[in-house]
N, C-alpha and C positions, 0 to 999 in steps of 0.2 A: 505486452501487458505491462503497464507502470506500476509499481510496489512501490510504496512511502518504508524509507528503512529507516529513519531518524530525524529528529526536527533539530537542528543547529539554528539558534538564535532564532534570526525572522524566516529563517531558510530551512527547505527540506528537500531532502536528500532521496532521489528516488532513483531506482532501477529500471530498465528496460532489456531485461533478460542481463545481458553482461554489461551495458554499457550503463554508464552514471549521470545522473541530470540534475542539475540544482535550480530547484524551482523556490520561487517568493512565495511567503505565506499569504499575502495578499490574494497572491492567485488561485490559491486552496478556500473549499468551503470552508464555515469553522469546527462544524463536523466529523473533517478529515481527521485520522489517528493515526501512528504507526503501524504496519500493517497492513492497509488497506490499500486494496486493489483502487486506481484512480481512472480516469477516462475526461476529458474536458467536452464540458454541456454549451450546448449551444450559445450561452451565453459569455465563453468562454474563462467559466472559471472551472476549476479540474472538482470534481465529488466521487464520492465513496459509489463503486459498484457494490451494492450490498451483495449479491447473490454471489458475484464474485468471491469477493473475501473471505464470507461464509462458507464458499466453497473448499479454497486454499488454507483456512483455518483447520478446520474439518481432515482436511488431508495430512496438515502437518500433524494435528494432534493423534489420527491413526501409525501417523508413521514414528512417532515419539512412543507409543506406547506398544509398539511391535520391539522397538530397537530395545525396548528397557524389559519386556516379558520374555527375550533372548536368551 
């Protein structure tokens, strides 16, 4: 799963579990936000898995608010 962790200049900075990948913003829809779960579309430029994200959003914010009603 690629995760966008930060945009630096024209460059963003993505995850692929542990390892690091620095993709060109050229290559990103302009859609893409920090965040967001990525995937490259047939025409290979990388866009947002909505469902995805939404998904991983959703999880963090349960898990932010389990750790702080602790």
């Amino acid at each position: 799963m690629l995760i966008v962790d930060r945009f630096e200049g024209d460059k963003a900075i993505v995850f692929d579990g542990e390892e690091q990948l620095i993709i060109g913003r050229e290559e990103l829809n302009a859609s893409v936000r920090e965040g967001d779960v990525i995937f490259k579309d047939k025409s290979g430029i990388y866009v947002s898995d909505i469902t995805a994200t939404e998904s991983r959003r959703k999880e963090n914010l349960d898990l932010l608010k389990r750790i702080l009603n602790k």
